[in-house]
C-alpha positions in Angstrom: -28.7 1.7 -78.2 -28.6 1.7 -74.1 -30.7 4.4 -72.4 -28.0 5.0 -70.0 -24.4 4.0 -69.7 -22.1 5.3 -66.6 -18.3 4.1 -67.1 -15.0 4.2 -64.8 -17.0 3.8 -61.6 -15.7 2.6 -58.7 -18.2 0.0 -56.9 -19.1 -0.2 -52.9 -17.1 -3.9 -53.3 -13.7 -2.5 -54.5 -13.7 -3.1 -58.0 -12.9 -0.4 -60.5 -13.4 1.0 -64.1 -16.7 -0.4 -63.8 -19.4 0.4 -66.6 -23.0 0.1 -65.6 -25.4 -0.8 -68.7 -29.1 0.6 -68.7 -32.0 0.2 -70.5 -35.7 0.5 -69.7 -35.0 1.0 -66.3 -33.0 -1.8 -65.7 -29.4 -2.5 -65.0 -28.7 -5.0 -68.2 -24.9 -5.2 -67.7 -22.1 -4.6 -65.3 -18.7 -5.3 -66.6 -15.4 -3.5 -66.2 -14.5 -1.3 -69.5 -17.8 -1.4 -71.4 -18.1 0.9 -74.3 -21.1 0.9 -76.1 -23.7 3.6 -78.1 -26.5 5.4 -75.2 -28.3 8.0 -75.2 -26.5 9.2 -72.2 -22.6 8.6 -71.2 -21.3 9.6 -67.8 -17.7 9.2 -66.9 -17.7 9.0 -63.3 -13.9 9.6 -63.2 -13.0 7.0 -61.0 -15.5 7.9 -58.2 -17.4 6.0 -56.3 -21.3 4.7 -57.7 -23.3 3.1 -54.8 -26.9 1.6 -54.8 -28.8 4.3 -53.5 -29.2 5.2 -49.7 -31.8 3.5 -47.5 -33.9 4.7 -44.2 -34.6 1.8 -42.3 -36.2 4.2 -39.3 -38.0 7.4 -40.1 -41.0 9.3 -38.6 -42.6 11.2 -41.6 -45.8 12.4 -39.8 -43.6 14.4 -37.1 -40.9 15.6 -39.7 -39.8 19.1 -40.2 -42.5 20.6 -37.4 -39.8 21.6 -34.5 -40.9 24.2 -32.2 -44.3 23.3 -32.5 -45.9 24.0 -29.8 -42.9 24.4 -28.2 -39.2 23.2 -28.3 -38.3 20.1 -26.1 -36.4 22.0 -23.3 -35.2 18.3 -21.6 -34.3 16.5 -24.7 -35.6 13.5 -23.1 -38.0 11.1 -25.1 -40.8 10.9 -23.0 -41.0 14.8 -23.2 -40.8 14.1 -26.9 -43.7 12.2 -26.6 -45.7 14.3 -24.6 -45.3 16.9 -27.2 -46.5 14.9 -30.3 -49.5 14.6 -27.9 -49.6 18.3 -27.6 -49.3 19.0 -31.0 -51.4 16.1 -33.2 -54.9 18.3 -32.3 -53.7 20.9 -34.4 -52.4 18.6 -37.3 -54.2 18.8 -40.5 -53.8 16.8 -43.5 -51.9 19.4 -46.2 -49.3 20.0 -42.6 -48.5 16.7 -42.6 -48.8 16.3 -46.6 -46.8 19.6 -47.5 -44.1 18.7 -44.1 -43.6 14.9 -45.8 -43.1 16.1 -49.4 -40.6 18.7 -48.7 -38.6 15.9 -46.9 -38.7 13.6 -49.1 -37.6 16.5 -51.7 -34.7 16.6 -49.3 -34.1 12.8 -49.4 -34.0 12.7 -53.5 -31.3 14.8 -53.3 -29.5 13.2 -50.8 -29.6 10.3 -52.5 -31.9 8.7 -50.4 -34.6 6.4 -52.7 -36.3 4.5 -50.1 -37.7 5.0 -46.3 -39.6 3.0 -43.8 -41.6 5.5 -42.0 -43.6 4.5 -38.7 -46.8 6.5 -38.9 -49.2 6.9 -35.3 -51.9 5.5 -35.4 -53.1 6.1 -31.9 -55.6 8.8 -32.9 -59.2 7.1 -34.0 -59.2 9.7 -36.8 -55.6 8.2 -38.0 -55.3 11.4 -39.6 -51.5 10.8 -40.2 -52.2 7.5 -42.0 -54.6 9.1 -44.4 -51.9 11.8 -45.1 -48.7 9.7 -45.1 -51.0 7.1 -47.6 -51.4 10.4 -49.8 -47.7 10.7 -49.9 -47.2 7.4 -50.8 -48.8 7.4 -53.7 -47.1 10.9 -54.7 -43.8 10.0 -54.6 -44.1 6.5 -55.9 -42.7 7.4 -59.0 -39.1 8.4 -57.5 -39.0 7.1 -53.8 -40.2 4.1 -52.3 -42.0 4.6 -49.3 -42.6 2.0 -46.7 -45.3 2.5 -43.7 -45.5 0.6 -40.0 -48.3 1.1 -38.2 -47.0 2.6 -34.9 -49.0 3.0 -32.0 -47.1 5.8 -30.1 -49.4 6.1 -27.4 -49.4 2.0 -26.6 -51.4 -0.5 -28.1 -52.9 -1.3 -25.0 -52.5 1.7 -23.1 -54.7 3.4 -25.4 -58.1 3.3 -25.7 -59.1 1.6 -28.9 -55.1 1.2 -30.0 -55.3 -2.7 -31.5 -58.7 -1.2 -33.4 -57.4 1.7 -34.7 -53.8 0.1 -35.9 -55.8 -2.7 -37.5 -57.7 -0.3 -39.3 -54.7 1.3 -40.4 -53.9 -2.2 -42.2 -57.0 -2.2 -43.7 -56.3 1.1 -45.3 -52.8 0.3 -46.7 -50.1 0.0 -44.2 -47.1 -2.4 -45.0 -45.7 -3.3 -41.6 -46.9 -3.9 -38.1 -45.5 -1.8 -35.5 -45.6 -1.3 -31.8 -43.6 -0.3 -28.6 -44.0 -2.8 -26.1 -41.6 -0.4 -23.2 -44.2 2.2 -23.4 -47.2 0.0 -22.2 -48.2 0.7 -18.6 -46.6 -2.5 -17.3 -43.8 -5.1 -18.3 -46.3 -7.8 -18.8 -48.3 -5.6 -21.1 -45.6 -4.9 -23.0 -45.2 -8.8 -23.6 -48.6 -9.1 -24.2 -48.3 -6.3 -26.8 -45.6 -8.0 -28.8 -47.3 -11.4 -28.6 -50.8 -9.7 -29.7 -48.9 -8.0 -32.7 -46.6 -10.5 -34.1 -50.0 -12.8 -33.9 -51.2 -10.1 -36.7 -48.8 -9.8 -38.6 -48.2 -13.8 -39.2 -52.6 -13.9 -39.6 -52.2 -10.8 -42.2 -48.8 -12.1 -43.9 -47.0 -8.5 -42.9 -43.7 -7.7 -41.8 -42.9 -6.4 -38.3 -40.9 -3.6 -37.3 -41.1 -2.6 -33.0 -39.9 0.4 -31.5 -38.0 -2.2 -28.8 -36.3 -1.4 -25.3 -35.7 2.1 -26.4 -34.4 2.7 -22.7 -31.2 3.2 -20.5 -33.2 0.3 -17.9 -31.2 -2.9 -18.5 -34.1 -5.0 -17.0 -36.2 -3.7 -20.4 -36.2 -7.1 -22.0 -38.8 -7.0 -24.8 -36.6 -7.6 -27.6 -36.3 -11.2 -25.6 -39.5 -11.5 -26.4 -39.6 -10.3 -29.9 -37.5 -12.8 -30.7 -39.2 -15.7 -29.2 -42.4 -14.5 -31.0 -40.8 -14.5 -34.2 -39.1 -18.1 -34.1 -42.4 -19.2 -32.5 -44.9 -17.8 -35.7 -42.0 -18.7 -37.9 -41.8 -14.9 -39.2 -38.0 -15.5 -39.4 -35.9 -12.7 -41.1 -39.3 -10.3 -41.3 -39.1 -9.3 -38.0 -37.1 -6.6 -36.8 -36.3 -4.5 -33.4 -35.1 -0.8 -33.6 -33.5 1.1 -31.0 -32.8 -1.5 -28.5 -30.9 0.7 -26.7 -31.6 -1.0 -23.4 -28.7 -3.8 -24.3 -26.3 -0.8 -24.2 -27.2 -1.0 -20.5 -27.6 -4.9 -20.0 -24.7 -7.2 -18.5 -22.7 -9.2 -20.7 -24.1 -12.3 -19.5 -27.6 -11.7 -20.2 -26.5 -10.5 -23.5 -25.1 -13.7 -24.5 -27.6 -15.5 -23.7 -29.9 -13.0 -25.6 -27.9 -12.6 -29.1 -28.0 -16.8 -30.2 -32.0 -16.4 -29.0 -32.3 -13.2 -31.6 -30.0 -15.1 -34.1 -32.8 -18.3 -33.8 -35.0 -15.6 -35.1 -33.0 -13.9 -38.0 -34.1 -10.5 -36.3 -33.4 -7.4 -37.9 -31.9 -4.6 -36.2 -32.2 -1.0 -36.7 -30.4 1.3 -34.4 -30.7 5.6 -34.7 -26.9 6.3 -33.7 -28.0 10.4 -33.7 -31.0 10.0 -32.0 -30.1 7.0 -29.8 -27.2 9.3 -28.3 -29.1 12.1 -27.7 -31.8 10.7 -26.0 -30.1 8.0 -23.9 -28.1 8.8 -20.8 -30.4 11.8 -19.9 -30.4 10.8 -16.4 -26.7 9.8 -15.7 -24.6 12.5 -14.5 -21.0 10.8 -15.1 -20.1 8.4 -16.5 -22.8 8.9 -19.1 -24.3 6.3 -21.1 -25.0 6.7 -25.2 -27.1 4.8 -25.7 -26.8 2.5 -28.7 -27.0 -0.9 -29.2 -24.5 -3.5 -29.7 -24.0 -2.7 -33.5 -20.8 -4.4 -33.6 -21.4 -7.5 -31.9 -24.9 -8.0 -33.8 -23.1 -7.5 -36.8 -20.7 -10.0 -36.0 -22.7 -13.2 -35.3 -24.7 -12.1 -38.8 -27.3 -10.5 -38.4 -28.5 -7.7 -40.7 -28.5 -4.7 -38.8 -28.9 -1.3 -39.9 -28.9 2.6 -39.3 -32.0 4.8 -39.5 -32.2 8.4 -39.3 -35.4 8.0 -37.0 -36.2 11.8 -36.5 -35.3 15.5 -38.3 -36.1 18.9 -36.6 -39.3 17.3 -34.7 -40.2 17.0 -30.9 -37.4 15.0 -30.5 -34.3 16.1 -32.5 -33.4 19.3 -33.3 -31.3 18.3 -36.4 -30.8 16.5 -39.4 -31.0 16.9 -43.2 -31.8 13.6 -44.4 -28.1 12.5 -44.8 -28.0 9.4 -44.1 -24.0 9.3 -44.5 -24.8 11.4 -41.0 -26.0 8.4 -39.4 -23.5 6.4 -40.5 -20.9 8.8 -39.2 -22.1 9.0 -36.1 -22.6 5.5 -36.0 -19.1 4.9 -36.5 -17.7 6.9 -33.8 -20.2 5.2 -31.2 -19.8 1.8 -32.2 -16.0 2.7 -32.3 -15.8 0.9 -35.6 -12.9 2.4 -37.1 -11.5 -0.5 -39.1 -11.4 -0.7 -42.6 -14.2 -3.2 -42.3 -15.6 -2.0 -39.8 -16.2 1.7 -41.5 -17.7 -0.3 -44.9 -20.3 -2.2 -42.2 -21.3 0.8 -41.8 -21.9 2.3 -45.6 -23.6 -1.3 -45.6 -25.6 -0.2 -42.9 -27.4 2.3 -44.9 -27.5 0.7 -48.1 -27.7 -2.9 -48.6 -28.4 -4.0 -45.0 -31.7 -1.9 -44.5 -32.6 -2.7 -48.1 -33.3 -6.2 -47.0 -34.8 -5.3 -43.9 -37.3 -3.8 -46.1 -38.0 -6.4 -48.5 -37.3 -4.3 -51.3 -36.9 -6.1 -54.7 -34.6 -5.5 -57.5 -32.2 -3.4 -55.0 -28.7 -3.3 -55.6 -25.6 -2.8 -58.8 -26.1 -6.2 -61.0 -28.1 -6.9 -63.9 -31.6 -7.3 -63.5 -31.9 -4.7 -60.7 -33.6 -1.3 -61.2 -31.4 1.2 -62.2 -31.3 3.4 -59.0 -27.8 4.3 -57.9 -26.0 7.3 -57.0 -23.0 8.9 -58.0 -20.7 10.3 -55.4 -18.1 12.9 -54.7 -15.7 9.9 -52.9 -13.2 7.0 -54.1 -14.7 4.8 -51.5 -17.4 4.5 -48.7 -14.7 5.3 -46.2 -14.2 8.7 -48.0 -17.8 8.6 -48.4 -18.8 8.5 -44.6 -15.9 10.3 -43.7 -17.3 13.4 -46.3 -20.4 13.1 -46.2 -19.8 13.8 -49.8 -22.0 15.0 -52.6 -23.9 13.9 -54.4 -23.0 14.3 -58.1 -26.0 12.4 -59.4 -28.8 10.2 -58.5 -30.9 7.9 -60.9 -34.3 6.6 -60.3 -35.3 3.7 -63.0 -32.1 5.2 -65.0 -33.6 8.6 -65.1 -31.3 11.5 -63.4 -33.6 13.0 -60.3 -30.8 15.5 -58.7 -27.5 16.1 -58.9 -25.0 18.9 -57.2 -21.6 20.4 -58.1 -18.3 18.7 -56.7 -17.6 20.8 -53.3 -14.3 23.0 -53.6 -13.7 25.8 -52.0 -11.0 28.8 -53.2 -8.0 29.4 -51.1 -5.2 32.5 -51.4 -2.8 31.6 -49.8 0.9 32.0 -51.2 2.4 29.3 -52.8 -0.8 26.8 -52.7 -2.8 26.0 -55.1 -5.6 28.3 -55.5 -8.8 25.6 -54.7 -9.0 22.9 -52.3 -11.5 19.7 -53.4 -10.9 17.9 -49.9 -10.3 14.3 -51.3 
């Protein structure tokens, strides 16, 4: 007898009346019409089951502590980051522990089973590692969590900043990170990128920079990212999130700079809600967004995805841990309102940051774990386009949230008395 058996699903790739098979938490089957003995049967009515959601971008240690000390008035970055600087002297290790669990409480029930979260490592105490590290093992059981060691304050610009993020690796962080635009000087930003990629490839660890996160077109580290990458053969574990900068950068440089990021199989992860409302604070009109060149990226292959980079912290004043929200907002930015276009980006926070984590035994076909989510929508258009509910979420085939279908009454004469908005 199965474990678990969900029938008359409708999958991300079209196909419908769909009957996922579970056992041991495992996917064993997925075939169209399956009937067979379970524990547990759920009809899913024709809606739509999707592998669950994936944050390629996140900043756990700042999460949830908005308005502390103060609210960022200018809703620039570098005022963001001046406040982080402000405020990690009065961090303690159950803030950032408590401020990280009730987040990822939020992501469960959004759906949302696995998040790469750049942790600072700046501060010699690396407080925030030794607290994120906690949470890692906490919510192993039900969410995967994924660290970079990110020196916010510079690698080299700060005192001791290649120490204390090696040390961080030492204690149990996945990815090497960095932000090479921050560094006092262009040159030690390349320096930065060359020193860190160097790491990585000696330690065997993926790499994940804060890159060009900038309205200046002449901010050309993801150049070399790139080079570093092909050069230290770290091909397809390297990625470069934000690159806002190419939003700003002429067309010509760009095509020169896209085959050379192709050479390297570079990931991509751009934050369409942050990326917008950071970028372009000092145009007047016409004002510049901000975010990369999704589509075009997308278009010569490379895997490129949407993280939801910040929620109610120095730097963003929203969010919820939807990351349907990123993907809606990085529809209307990247304009893609295609058919296709709209399902690149449901793939952009599923599947596509899924590989740019590594993550093993992700996806709908036998073999994989059996971690999907059930959702109010026939489709990921509907899906984006809804933001819609989440009906039910399984982790290793066990059910870790779920929420009524929305609907709201109406009394109006001569309609129908609810409204269920598909």
């Amino acid at each position: 007898m199965l474990d678990l058996l969900i029938t008359h699903a409708t999958l991300p790739d079209g196909r419908q009346n769909m009957s996922i098979a579970v056992q041991n938490g495992l996917i064993t089957e997925v075939t169209e019409g399956l009937q067979a003995p379970a524990h547990e049967t759920v009809d899913a009515g024709g809606l739509l089951v999707s592998p669950p959601f994936v944050d390629a971008h996140f900043h756990m240690d700042s999460t949830l502590s908005y308005g502390q000390p103060r609210v960022n008035e200018s809703g620039t970055l570098l005022e963001g980051i001046a406040l982080w600087g402000e405020l990690k002297p009065q961090l303690t290790h159950d803030d950032i522990v408590q401020r990280a669990m009730q987040y990822c409480d939020w992501a469960v029930a959004r759906g949302l089973l696995a998040i790469r979260s750049h942790v600072d490592t700046s501060d010699p105490s690396l407080l925030p590692v030794q607290a994120l590290l906690d949470v890692k093992q906490r919510v192993a059981p039900y969410l995967d969590l994924q660290l970079v060691a990110f020196p916010q304050d510079g690698v080299l610009r700060a005192p001791g900043g290649l120490a204390n993020l090696k040390r961080a690796l030492d204690m149990g962080v996945d990815v090497v990170g960095g932000i090479p635009h921050f560094e006092r000087t262009c040159a030690d930003g390349t320096e930065s990128v060359r020193l860190l990629c160097e790491l990585a490839a000696e330690r065997g660890k993926r790499v994940d920079m804060h890159c060009d996160e900038s309205d200046d077109p002449h901010s050309r580290h993801v150049e070399t990212l790139a080079y570093q990458a092909q050069r230290l053969g770290l091909h397809g574990r390297v990625t470069g999130s934000h690159l806002t900068s190419m939003h700003s950068m002429d067309n010509y440089y760009v095509s020169k700079l896209i085959p050379l990021m192709c050479e390297a199989d570079l990931g991509v992860v751009a934050n369409p809600l942050i990326n917008i409302t950071l970028q372009g604070r000092h145009d007047t009109y016409p004002k510049r967004r901000g975010m990369t060149r999704v589509p075009e990226l997308m278009a010569v292959g490379l895997t490129v995805a949407f993280g939801h980079d910040c929620v109610l912290d120095p730097w963003y004043s929203g969010g919820s841990g939807d990351m349907l929200e990123a993907a809606h907002m990085g529809l209307h930015v990247g304009q893609m309102t295609s058919q296709a276009g709209m399902r690149q980006c449901f793939d952009a926070v599923t599947v596509n940051p899924a590989r740019l984590l590594g993550l093993e035994g992700y996806g709908l076909a036998p073999r994989c774990h059996a971690d999907f989510v059930l959702l109010h929508a026939r489709n990921p258009v509907d899906a984006i386009r809804l933001r819609a509910a989440r009906l039910g979420v399984w982790r290793r085939g066990r059910r870790v949230a779920s929420q009524p279908a929305p609907t709201a009454a109406l009394n109006l004469p001569g309609r129908p008395g609810t409204v269920g908005f598909m």
